[in-house]
N, C-alpha and C positions, 0 to 999 in steps of 0.2 A: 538344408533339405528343402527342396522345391514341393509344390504342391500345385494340380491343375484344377485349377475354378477360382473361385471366388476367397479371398484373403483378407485378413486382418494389415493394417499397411506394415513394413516393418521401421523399429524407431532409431535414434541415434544409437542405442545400444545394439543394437542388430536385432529385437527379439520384436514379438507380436503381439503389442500388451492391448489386451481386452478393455483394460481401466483407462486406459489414454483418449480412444476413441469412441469408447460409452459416453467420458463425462463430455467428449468433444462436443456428441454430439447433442447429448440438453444443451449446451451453453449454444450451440450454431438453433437449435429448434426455438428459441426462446430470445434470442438477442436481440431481434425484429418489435419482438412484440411486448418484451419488458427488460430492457436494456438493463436492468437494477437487480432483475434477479437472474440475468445470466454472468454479472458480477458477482453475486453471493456466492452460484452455482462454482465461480473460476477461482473462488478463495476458499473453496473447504481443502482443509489439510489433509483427510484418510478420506477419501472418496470411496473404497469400499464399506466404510461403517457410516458415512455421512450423507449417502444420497438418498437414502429411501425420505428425507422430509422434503427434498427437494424434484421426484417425481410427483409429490403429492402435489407439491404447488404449483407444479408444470400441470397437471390434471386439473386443479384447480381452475387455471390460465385458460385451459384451452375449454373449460366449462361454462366462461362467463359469456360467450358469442360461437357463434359459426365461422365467424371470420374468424377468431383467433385458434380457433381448432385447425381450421384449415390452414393458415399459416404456421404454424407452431409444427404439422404432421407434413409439410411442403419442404420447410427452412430445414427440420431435421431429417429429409429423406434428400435433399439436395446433398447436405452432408456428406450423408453415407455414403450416394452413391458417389461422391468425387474425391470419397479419403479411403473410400475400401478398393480394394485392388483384385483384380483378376491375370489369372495366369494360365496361358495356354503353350503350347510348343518353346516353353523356357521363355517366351516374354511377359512382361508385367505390365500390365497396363493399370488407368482408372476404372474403377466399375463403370462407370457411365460412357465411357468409351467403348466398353467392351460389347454392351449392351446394343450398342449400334453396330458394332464393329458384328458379330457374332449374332446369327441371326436364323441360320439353320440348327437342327438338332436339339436338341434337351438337356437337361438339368437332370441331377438323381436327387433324392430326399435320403437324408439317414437319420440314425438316431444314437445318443447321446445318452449312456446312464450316468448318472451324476452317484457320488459314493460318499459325500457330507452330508453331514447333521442338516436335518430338515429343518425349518422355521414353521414357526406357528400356522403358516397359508391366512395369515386375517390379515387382512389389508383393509386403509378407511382412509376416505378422502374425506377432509373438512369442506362443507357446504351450506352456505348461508349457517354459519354457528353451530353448526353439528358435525357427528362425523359420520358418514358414510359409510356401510361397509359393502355394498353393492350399491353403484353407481353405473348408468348406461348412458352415453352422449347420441343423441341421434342427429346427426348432420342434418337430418331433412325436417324433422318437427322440431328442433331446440332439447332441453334436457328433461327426461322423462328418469323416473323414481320408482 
C-alpha cells in the first residue's frame, strides 16, 4: 500500500518500523557528541522498554552546553531528514531531497488517537544530582529552572 507525503523508510522485511528509526535516530543525534553513549544507546536489547533512561541522558547531554544542544538537535534532524522518505506520484524519495525538490503548495496536519494504557505523564531528568521534573533548555541564556 503506497502512501503520498512524508514516510517511515521501509526495512529488509518490507514493513515501517517506528522502533528502527527512533532508536536510529538517538544513536545518529549523539554519536558526534559522546561516542560512548550512542554505543550504549546501539546495545540495548528491547528498545521499547529500554529508552526512556537513555532520552534522559541524551537531555542530560544536550543540558551541559549550547553547543551540544545544538549539535545533538542538528546530527539527529540531519538523520531524519535523510532516513525518512517522501512519496509523491508513486516515487520515493529522501525527505531531504523532497524538501528541495518540492517547493510549492502545503502540508496537511492530522491527528492520531492513541487507544493504550496511559503512563504516568512524570517524566525527570537528572541534573547536577537531582532529578528534575520540569526542565527548560534555553539556547540563548543557557539553562534556566
Amino acid at each position: 500500500m503506497s502512501s503520498s507525503g512524508v514516510n517511515f523508510p521501509v526495512d529488509d522485511k518490507g514493513q515501517r518500523s517506528t522502533t528502527a528509526i527512533n532508536r536510529g535516530a538517538f544513536i545518529a543525534a549523539v554519536q558526534k557528541t559522546d561516542p560512548a553513549l550512542a554505543n550504549e544507546i546501539q546495545g540495548v536489547r528491547n528498545w521499547r522498554h529500554g529508552y526512556a533512561k537513555h532520552v534522559a541522558k541524551q537531555v542530560e547531554l544536550a543540558c551541559k552546553s549550547k553547543q551540544n544542544a545544538l549539535n545533538i538537535a542538528n546530527d539527529g534532524l540531519e538523520y531524519l531528514h535523510n532516513t525518512m522518505r517522501f512519496e509523491r506520484d508513486g516515487n520515493d524519495i529522501p525527505l531531504s531531497e523532497a524538501m528541495q525538490k518540492f517547493t510549492q503548495g502545503g502540508f496537511e496536519t492530522g491527528f492520531i488517537q492513541g487507544s493504550g494504557k496511559r503512563g504516568s505523564g512524570k517524566a525527570e531528568v537528572p541534573y547536577q544530582g537531582k532529578y528534575l521534573s520540569r526542565l527548560r533548555c534555553s539556547l540563548s541564556n543557557g539553562i534556566s529552572i
